[in-house]
N, CA, C and O of each residue as an XYZ file, in Angstrom:
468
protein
N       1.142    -15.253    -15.976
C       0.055    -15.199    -15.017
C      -0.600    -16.565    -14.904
O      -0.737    -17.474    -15.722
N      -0.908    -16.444    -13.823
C      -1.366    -17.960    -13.826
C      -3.361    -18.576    -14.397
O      -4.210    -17.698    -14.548
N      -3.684    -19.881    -14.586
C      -5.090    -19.649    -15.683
C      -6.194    -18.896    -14.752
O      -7.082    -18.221    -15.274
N      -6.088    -19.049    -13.366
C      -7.495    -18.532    -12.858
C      -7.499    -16.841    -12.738
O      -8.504    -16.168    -12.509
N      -6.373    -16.412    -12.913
C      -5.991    -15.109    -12.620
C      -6.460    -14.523    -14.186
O      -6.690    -13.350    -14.481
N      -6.509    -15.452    -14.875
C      -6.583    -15.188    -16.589
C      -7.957    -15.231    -16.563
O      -8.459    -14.107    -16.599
N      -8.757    -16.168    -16.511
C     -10.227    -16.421    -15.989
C     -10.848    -15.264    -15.774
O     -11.719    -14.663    -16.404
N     -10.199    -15.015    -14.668
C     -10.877    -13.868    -14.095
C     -11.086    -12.271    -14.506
O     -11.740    -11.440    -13.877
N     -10.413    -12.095    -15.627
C      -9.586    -11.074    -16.545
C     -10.825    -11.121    -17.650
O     -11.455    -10.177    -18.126
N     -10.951    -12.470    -17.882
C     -11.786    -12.488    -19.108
C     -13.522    -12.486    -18.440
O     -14.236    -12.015    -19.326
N     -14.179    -12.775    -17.470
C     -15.085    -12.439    -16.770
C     -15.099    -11.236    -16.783
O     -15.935    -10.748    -17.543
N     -14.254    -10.301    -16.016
C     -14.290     -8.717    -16.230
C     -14.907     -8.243    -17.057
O     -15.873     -7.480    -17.062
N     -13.810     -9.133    -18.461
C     -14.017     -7.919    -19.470
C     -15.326     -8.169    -19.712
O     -15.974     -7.126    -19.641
N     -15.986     -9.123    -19.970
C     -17.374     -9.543    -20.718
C     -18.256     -9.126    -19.599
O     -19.437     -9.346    -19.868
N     -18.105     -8.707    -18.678
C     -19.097     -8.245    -17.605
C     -19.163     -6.772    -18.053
O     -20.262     -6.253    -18.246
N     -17.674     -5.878    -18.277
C     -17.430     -4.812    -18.862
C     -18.476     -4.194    -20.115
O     -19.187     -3.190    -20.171
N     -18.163     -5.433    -21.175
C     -18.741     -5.340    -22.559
C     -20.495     -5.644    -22.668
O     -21.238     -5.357    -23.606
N     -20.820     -6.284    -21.434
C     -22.303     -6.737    -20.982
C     -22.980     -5.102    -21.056
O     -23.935     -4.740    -21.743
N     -22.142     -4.275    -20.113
C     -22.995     -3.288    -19.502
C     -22.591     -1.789    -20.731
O     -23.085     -0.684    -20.505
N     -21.815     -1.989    -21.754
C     -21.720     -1.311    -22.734
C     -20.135     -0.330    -22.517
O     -19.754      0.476    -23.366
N     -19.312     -0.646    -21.101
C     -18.215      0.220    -20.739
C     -16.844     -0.450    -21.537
O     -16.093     -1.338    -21.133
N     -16.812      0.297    -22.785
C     -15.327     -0.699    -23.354
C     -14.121     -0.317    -22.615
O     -13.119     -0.948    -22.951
N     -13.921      0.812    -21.428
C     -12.680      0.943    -20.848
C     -12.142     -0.376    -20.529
O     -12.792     -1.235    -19.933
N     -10.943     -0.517    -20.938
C     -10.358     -1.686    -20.181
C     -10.401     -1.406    -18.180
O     -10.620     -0.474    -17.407
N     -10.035     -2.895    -18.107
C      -9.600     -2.525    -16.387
C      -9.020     -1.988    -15.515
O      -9.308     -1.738    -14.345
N      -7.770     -1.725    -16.414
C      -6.544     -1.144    -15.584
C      -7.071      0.747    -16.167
O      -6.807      1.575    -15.294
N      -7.549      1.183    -17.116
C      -7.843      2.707    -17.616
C      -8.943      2.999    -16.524
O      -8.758      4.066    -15.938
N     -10.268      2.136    -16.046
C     -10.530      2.720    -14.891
C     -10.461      3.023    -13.752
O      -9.308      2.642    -13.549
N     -10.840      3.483    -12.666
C     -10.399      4.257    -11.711
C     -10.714      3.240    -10.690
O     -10.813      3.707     -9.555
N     -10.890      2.014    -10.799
C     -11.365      1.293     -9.239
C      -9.694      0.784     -8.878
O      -8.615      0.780     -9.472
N     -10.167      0.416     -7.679
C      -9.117     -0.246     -6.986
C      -9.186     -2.000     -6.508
O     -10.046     -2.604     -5.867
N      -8.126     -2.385     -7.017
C      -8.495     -3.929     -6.682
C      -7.816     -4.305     -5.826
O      -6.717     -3.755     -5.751
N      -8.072     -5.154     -5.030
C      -7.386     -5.893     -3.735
C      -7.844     -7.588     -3.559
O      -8.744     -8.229     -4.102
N      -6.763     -7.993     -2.518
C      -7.205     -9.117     -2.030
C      -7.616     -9.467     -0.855
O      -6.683     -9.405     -0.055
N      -8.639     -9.826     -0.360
C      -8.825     -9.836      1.083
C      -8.187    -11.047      1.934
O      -7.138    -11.625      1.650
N      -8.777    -11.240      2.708
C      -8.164    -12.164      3.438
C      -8.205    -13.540      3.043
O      -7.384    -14.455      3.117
N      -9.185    -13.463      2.676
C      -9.992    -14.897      1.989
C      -8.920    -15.412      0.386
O      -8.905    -16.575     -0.016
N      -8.248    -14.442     -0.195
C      -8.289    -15.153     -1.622
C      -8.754    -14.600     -2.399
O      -8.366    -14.749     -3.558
N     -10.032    -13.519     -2.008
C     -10.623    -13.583     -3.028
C     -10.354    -11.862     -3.325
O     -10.131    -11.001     -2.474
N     -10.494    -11.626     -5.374
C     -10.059    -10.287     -5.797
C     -11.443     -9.334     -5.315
O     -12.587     -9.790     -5.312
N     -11.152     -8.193     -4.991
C     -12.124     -7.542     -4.634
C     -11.759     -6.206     -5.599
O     -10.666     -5.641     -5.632
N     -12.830     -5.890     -6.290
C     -12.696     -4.487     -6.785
C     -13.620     -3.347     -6.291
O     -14.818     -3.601     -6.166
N     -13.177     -2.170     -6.016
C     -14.161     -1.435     -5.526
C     -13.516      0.009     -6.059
O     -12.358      0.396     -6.220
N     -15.146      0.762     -6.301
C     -15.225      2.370     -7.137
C     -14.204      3.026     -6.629
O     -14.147      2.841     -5.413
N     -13.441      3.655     -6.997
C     -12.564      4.760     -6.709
C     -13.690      6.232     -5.661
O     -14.865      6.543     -5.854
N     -12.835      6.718     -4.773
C     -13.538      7.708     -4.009
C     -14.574      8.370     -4.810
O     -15.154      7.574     -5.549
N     -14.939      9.454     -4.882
C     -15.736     10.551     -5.769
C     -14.834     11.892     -4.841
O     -14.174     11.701     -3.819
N     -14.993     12.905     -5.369
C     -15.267     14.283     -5.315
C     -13.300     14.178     -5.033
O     -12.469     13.335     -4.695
N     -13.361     15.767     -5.475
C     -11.657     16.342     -5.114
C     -11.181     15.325     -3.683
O     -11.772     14.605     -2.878
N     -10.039     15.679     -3.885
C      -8.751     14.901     -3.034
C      -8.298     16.235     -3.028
O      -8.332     17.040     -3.959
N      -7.696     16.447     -1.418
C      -6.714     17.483     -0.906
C      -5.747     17.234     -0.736
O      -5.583     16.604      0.309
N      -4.507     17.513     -1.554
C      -3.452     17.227     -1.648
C      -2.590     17.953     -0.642
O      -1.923     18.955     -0.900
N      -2.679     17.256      0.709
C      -2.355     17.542      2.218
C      -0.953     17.624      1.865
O      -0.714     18.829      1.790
N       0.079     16.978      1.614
C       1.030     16.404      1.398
C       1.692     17.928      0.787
O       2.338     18.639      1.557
N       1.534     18.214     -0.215
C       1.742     19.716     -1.230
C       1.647     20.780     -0.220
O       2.568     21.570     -0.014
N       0.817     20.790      0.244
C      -0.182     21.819      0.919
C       1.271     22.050      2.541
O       1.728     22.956      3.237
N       1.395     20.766      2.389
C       2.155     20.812      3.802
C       3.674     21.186      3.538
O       4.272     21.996      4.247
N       4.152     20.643      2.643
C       5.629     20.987      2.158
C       5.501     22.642      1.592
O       6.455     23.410      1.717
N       4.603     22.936      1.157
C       4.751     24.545      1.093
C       4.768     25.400      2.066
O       5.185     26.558      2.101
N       4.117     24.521      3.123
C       4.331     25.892      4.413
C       5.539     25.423      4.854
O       6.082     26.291      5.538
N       6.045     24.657      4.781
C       7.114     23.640      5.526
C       8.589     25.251      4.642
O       9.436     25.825      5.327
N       8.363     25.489      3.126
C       9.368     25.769      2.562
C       9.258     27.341      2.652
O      10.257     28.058      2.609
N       8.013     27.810      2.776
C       7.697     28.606      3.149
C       8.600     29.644      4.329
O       9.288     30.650      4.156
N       8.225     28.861      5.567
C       8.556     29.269      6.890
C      10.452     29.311      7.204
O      11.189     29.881      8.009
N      10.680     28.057      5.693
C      12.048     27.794      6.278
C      12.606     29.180      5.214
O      13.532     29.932      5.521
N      12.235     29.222      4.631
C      12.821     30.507      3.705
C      12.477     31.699      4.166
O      13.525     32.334      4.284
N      11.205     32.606      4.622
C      11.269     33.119      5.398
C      12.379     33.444      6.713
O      13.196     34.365      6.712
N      12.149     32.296      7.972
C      13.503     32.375      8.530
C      14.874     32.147      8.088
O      15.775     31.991      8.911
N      15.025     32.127      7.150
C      16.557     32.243      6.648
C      16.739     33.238      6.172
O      17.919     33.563      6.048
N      15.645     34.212      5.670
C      16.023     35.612      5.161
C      16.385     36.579      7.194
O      17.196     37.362      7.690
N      15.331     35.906      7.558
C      14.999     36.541      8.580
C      16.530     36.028      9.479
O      16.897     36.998     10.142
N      17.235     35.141      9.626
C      18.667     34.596     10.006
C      19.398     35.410      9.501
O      20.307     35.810     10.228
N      19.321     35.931      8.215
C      20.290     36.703      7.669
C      20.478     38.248      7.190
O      21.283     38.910      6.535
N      19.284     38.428      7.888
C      19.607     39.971      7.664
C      19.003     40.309      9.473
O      19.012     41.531      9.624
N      18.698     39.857     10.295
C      18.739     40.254     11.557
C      17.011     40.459     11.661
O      16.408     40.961     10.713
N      16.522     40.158     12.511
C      15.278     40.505     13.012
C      14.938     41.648     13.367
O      13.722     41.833     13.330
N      15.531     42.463     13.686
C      15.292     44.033     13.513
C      15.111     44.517     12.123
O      14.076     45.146     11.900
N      16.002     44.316     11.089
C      15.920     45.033     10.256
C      14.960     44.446      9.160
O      14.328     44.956      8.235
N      15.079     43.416      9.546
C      13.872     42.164      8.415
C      12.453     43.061      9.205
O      11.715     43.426      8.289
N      11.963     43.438     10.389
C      10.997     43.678     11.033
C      10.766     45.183     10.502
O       9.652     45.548     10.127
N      12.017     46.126     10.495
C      11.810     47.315      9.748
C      11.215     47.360      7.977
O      10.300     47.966      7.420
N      12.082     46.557      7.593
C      11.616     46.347      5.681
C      10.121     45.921      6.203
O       9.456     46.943      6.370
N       9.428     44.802      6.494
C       8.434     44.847      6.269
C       7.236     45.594      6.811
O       6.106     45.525      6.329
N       7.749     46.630      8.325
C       6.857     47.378      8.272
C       7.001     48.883      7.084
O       6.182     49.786      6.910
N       7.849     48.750      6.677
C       8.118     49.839      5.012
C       7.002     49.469      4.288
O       6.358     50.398      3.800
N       6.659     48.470      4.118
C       5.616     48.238      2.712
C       4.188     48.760      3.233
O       3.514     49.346      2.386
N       3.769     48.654      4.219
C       2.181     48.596      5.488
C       1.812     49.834      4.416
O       1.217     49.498      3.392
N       2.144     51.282      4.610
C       1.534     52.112      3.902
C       1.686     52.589      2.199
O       1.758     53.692      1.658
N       1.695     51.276      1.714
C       2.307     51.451      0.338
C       0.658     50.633     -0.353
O      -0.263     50.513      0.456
N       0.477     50.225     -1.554
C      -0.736     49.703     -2.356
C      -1.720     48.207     -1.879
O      -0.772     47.502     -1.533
N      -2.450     47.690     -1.747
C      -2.816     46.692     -1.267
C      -2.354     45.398     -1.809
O      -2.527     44.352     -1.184
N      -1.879     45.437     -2.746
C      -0.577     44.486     -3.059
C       0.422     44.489     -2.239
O       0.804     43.334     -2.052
N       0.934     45.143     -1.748
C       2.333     45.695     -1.027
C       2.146     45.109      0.231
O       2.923     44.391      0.861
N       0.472     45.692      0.664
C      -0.212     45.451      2.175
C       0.003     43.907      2.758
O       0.271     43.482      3.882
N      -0.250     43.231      1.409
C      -0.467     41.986      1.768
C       0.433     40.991      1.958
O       0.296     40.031      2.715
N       1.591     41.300      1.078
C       3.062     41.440      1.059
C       3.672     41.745      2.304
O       4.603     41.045      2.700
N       3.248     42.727      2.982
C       3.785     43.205      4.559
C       3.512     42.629      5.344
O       4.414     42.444      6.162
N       2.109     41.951      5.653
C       1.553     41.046      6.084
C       2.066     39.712      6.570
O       2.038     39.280      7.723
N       2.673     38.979      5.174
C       2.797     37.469      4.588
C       4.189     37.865      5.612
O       4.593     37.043      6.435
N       4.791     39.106      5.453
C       6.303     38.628      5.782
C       6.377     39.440      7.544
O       7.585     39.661      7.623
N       6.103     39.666      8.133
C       5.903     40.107      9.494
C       6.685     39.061     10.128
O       6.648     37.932      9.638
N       7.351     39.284     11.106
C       8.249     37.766     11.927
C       7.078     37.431     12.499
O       6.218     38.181     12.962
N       7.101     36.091     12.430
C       6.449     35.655     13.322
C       6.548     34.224     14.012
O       7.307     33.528     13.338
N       6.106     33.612     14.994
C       6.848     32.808     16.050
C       7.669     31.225     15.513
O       8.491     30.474     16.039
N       6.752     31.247     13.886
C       7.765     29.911     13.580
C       8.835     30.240     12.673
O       9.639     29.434     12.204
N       8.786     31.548     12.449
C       9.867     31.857     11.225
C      11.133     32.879     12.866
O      11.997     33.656     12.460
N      11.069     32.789     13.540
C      11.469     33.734     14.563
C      12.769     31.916     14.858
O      13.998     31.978     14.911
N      12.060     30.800     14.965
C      11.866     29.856     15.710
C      13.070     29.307     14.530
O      14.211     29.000     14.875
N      12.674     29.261     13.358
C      13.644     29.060     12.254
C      14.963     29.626     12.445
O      16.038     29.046     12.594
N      14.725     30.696     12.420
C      16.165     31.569     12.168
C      16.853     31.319     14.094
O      17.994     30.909     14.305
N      16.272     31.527     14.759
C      17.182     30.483     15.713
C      18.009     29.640     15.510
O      19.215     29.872     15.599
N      17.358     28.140     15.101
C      17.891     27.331     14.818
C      19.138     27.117     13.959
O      20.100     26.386     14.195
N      18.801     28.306     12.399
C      19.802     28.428     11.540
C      21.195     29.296     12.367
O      22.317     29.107     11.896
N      21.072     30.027     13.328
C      21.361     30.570     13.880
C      22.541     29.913     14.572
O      23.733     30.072     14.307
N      22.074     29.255     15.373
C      22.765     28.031     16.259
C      23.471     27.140     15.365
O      24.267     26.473     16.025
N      23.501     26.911     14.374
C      23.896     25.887     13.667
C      25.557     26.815     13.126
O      26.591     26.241     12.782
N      25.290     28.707     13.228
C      26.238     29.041     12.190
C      27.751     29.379     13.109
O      28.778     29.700     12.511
């Protein structure tokens, strides 16, 4: 590393050790950058939960595609019969009947798988 980059490492820390926080730099949560200028900029990490959009999105994504592939492979009639079977069965079951009902993107799926076979 080069000395001012070192410099600057050792400022940290004693700015760190000033205010009583022995975490090193890299164990806390800020983020450092460089701006345009040259110069290192550190700044607090967000606060509060993060929504992990990303997760959130690949599950409906695997969701819908599994769904329509059951629904590709056993026919939309009869996938539409099984799940109206469960409707008058326990509220577990209900909800279950519910989740699996065809519907226009899992309909939209099994098309596609459809076309492909």
């Amino acid at each position: 590393m080069s000395d001012s980059y070192e410099e600057f490492r050792d400022r940290v820390a004693r700015i760190y050790d000033a205010k009583g926080n022995k975490k090193p730099m890299r164990a806390s949560r800020s983020q450092i950058s460089v701006d345009h200028d040259g110069y290192v900029v550190i700044r607090s990490a967000r606060r509060g939960p993060q929504v992990p959009w990303t997760g959130i999105l690949m599950l409906a994504v695997a969701f819908f595609g599994v769904k329509g592939a059951v629904m590709s492979r056993l026919g939309p009639d009869f996938y539409g019969a099984q799940a109206q079977r469960l409707e008058p069965a326990s509220v577990l079951e209900q909800v279950g009947a519910w989740t699996m009902r065809p519907d226009p993107v899992s309909r939209w799926v099994a098309a596609q798988i459809n076309s492909l076979s």
